[in-house]
C-alpha positions in Angstrom: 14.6 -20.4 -13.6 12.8 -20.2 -10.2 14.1 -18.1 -7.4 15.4 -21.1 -5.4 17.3 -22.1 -8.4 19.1 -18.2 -8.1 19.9 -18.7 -4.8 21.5 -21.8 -5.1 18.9 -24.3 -3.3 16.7 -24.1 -0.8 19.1 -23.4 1.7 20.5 -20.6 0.1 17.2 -19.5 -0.4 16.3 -19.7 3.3 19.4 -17.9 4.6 18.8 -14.8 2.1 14.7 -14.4 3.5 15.7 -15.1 7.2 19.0 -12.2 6.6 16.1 -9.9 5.1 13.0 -10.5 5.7 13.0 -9.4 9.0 14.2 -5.8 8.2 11.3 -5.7 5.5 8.7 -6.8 8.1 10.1 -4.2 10.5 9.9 -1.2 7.7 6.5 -2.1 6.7 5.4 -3.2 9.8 5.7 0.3 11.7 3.9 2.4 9.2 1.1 0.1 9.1 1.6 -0.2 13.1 1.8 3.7 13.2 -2.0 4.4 11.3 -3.2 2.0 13.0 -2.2 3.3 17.0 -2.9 6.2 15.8 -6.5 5.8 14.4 -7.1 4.1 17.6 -5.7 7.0 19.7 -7.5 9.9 17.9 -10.5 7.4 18.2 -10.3 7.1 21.9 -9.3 11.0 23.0 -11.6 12.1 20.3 -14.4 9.4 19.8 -15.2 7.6 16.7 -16.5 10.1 14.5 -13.3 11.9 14.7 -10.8 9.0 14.1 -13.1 8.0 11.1 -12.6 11.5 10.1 -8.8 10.8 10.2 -8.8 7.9 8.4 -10.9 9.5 5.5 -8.2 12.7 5.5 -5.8 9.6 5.1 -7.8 8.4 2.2 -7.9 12.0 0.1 -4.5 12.4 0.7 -3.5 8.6 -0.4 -5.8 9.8 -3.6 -4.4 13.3 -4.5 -0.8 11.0 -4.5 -2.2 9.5 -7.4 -0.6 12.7 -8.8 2.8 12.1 -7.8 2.9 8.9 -9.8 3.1 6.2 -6.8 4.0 3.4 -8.9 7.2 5.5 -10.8 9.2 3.6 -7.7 8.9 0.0 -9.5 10.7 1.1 -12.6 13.1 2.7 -10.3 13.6 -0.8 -8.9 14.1 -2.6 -12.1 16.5 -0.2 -13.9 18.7 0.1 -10.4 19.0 -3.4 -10.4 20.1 -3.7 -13.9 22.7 -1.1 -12.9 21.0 1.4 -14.7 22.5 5.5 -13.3 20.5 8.2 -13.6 16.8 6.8 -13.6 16.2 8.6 -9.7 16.8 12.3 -10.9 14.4 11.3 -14.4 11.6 9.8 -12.1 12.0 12.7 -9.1 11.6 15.0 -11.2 8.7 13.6 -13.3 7.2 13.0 -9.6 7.7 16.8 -9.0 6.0 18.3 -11.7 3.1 15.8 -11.6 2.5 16.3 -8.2 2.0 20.3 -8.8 -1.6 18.8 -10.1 -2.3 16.9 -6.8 -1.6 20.7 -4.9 -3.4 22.5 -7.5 -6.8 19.7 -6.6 -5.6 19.8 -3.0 -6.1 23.5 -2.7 -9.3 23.1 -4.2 -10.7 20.4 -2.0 -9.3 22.8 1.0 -11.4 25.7 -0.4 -14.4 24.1 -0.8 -14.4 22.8 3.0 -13.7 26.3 4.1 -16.8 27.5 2.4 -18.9 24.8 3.8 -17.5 25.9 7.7 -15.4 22.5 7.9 -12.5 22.5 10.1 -11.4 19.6 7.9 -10.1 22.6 5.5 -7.1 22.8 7.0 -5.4 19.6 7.4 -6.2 19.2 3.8 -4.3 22.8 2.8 -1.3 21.0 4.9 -1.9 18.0 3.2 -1.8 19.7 -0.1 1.7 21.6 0.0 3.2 18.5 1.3 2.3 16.5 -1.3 5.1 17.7 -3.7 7.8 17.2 -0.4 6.8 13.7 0.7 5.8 12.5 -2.4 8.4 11.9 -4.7 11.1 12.0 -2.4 9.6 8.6 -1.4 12.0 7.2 -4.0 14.2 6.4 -1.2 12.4 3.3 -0.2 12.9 1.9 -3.7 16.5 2.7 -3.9 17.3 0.3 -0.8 15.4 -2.1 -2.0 16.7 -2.0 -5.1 20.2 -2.5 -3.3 18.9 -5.2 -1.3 19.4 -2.0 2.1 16.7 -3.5 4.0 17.9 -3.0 7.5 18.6 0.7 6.7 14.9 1.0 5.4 13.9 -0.6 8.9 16.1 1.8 10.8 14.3 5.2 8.4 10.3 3.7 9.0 11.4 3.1 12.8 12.4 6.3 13.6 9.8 8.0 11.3 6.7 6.2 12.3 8.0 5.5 16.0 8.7 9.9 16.3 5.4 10.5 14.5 3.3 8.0 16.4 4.7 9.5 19.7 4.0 13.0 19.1 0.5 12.7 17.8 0.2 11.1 21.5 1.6 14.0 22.8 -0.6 16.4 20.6 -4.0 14.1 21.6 -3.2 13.9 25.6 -2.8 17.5 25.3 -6.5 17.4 23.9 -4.7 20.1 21.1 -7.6 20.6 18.6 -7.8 17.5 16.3 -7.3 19.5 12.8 -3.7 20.5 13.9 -2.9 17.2 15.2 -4.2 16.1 11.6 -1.8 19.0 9.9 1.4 17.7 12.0 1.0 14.2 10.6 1.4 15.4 7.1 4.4 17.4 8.4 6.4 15.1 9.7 6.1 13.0 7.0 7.1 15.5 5.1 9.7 16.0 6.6 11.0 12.4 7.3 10.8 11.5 3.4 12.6 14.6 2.4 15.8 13.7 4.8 16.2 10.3 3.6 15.9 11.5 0.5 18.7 13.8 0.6 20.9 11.0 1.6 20.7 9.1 -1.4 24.1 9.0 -3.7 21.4 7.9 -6.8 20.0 11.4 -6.4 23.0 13.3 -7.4 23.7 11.0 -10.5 23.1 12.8 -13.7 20.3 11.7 -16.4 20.6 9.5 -18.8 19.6 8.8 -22.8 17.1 6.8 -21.8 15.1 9.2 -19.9 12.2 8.9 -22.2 11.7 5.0 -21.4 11.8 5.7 -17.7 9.2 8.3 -17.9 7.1 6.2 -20.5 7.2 3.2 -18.3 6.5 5.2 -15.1 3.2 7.1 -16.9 2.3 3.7 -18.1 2.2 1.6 -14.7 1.2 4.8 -12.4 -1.5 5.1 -15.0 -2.8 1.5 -14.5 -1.6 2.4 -10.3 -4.4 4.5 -9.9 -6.8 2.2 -9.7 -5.0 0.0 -6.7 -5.6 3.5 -4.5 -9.0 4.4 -5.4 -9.3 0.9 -4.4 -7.9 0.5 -1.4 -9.4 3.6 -0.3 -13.1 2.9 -2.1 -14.7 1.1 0.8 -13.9 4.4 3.5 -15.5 6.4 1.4 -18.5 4.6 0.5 -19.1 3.2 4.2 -18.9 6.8 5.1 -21.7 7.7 2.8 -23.9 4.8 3.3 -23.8 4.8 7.2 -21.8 8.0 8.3 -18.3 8.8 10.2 -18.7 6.6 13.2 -19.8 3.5 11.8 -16.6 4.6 9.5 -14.2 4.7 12.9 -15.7 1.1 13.8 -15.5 -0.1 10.3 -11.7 1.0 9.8 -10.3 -0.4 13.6 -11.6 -3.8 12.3 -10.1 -3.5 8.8 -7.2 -1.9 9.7 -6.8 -5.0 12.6 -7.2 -7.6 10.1 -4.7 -5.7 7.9 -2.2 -5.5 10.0 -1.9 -9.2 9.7 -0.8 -8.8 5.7 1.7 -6.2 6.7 3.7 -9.6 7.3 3.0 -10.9 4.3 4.2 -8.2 1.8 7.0 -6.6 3.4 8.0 -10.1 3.8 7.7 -10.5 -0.6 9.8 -7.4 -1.5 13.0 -8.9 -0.2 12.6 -10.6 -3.3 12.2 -7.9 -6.4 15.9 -7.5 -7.2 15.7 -11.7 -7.7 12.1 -11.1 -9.9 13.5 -9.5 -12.3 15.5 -12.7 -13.9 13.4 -15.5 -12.3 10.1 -16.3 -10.4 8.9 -18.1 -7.5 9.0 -21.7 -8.1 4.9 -23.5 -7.5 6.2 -26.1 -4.6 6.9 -22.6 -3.0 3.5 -21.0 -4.1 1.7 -24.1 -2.9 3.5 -24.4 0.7 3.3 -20.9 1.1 -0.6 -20.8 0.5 -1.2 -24.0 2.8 1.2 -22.2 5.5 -0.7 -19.0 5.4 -4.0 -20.1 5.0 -3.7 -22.1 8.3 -1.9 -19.4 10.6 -5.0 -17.0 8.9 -8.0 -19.2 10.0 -6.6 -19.8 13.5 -5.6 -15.6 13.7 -9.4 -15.4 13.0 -10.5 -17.9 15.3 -8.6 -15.6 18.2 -9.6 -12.1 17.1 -12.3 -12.2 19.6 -10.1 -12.2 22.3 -7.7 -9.6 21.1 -11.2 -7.3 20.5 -12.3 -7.7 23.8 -9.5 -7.9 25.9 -6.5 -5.8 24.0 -8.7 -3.0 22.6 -11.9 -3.0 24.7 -15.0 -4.5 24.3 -16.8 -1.3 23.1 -15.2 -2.6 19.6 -16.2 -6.0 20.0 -18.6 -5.8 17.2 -15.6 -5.2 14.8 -13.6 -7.9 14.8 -15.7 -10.1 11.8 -14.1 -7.4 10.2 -11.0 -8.4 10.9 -11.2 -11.6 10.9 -12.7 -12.5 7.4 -9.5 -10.8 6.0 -7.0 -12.5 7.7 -9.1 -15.8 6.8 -7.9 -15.1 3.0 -3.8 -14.7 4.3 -3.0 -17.6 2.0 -4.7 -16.1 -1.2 -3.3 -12.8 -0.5 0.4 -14.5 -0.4 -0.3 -15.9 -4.2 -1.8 -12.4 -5.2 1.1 -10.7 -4.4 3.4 -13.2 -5.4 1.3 -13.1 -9.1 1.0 -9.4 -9.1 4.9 -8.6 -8.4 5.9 -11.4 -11.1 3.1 -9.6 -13.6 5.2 -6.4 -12.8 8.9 -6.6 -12.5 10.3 -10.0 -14.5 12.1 -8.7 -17.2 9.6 -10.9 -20.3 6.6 -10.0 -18.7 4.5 -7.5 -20.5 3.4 -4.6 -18.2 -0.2 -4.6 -20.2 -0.7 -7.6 -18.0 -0.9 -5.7 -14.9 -2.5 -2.4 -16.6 -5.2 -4.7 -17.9 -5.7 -6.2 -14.3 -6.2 -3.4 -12.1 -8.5 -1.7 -14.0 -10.7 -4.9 -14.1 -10.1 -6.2 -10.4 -10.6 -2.1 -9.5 -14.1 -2.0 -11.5 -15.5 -5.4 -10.5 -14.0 -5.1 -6.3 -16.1 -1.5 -6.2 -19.3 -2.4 -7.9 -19.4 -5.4 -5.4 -18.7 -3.0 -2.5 -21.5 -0.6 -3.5 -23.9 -3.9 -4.1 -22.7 -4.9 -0.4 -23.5 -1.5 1.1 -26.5 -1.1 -0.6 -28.2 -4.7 -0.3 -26.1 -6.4 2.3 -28.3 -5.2 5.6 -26.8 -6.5 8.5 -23.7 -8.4 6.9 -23.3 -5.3 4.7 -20.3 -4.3 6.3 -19.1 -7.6 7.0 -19.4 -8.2 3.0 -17.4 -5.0 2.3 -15.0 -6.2 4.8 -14.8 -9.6 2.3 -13.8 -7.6 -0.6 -10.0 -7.4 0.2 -9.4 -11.6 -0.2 -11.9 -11.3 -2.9 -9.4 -8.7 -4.9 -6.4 -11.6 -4.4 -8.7 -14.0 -6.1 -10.2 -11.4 -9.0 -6.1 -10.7 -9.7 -5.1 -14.5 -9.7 -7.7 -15.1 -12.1 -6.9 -12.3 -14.7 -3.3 -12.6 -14.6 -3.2 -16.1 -15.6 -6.0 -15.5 -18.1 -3.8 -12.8 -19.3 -0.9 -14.4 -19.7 -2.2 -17.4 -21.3 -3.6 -14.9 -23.9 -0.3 -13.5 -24.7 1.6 -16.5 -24.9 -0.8 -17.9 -27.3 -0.6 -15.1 -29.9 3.1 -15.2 -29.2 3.2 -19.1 -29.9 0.9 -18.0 -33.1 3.1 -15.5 -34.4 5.7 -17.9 -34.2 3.9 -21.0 -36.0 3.2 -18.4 -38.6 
């Protein structure tokens, strides 16, 4: 049964994305809105170098939360909305002690920056000690989902992105010394994460018996999860190396631009995970959503100029084929998703499907980005830039390739 079909028609199904999807946008919206101000800010008090800097402190600590388990938060999602109790305490607390591995690397990184005399040291000891506060008690985003709490999500990332965006203003009109502006993001993130946390009834609920299959699932898909993060955060690191921190500041305003743009996209699809469970998106859907997309992508690309030259100055003109070959591909990153989160949370699929596809899509995404970097010359950074709609495709292809697979040993076993 398709999701239409669950919501009763197609007007049904319109009334429940325009109630929520909104709310979704908004949540997602301002914490990819925030990074992005702010990489701009640090970039324009501080100059390039230093805002690439940022957004490569941003990558390590997105990496060392490999340790927390990120992905622990989709079985949280389909266990809560089978009306599962006790699966947030299991998963917190798996989070917890798995994260103590993340501080343990994160002092270690920290140390070996303060022997080399980089000031960099510090953020990342600050980013280190907050991993285990912010990181698991991020299990408060997938509660509300799971409960279909959208506008309350909105009304936590607005306040916690709009109060952190505002005082790292503060700290960079100030002209306060970049490292502790660096440390207070981490901080108040911290911080944030840990109060909505608290607030959560689900964290007070006892385990359960089947504690072991929560934890099993959650090792199983954060396993597969880490790939996604080195991933996303492959192409800072490696433009860093190939042409240093200021190309990297250039490089990320015209990503993170074109990104912004999928921020509607996503946000937009988790409205729908309690309803992927039981059913999936029906293909008229997948079809008119593509088309839609596609279109309001190739005409966003066709304007980025402008918003380069005339929104954030023309000193970062030479970014915006950055952003605008990503938000070419807004229809294929629609159908990614839409595959990917069917691959994940409907109740018959098998989760070796997605294991199987982001360590392939991960493997084949970074050995094009190092080919780019390394033989692109001039388009090399535009080429890297082409990797994120190339990803959609890579996934598209192996899921369906994957599930074909399974269904025909399945149909096999069954003729047998």
């Amino acid at each position: 049964m398709s999701i239409t079909a669950e919501a009763g028609g197609k007007l049904q199904w319109i009334r429940y994305t325009l109630s929520h999807a909104p709310w979704a946008i908004i949540a997602t919206l301002s914490a990819g809105l925030s990074k992005y101000v702010i990489v701009i800010l640090v970039a324009k008090f501080y100059g390039l170098a230093t805002g690439g800097q940022f957004r490569l402190l941003l990558s390590i600590f997105g990496i060392l939360a490999l340790f927390t388990l990120v992905d622990s938060g989709k079985v949280a999602i389909k266990y809560l909305v089978q009306n599962e109790s006790g699966v947030i305490r299991t998963l917190y607390l798996q989070r917890l002690r798995w994260s103590l591995l993340g501080l343990a690397t994160g002092l270690g990184l920290a140390a070996w920056n303060y022997t080399k005399g980089n000031e960099v040291w510090l953020p990342i000891l600050v980013a280190a000690f907050c991993l285990p506060l912010a990181g698991p008690a991020s299990l408060f985003i997938q509660i509300n989902q799971a409960h279909k709490q959208f506008r309350l999500n909105a009304f936590y990332f607005v306040l916690k992105w709009g109060t952190i965006t505002l005082a790292m203003f503060a700290l960079a009109f100030l002209q306060v010394n970049p490292v502790w502006l660096m440390s207070a993001y981490f901080v108040l993130g911290a911080s944030f994460n840990l109060l909505y946390f608290s607030r959560q009834d689900e964290v007070y609920q006892p385990e359960n018996d089947n504690k072991p299959v929560y934890r099993r699932a959650s090792l199983q898909l954060s396993g597969s999860g880490v790939f996604p993060v080195l991933l996303d955060n492959a192409d800072k690191f490696l433009v860093s190396y190939f042409f240093g921190l200021e190309v990297l500041g250039l490089y990320v305003i015209g990503v993170s631009t074109g990104r912004l743009f999928l921020n509607f996209v996503k946000p937009t699809l988790t409205i729908y995970f309690p309803l992927l469970v039981k059913h999936r998106f029906a293909p008229s859907l997948l079809i008119g959503g593509f088309a839609g997309l596609s279109v309001v992508g190739i005409v966003a690309a066709l304007l980025m100029p402008y918003y380069f030259e005339y929104v954030l100055g023309s000193e970062y003109l030479v970014a915006y084929p950055f952003a605008s070959v990503i938000v070419s591909g807004l229809g294929i990153y629609f159908v990614g998703v839409i595959f990917y989160y069917s691959a994940v949370y409907h109740k018959d699929s098998s989760a070796e499907i997605p294991a199987i596809t982001n360590v392939v899509t991960a493997i084949l995404i970074i050995a094009y980005m190092l080919a780019a970097l390394k033989f692109g010359g001039e388009y090399a950074l535009l080429l890297c830039a082409a990797s994120y709609p190339l990803r959609e495709l890579v996934k598209i292809v192996m899921i369906r390739f994957l599930a074909a697979r399974i269904n025909k040993g399945a149909n096999a076993g069954v003729v047998q």
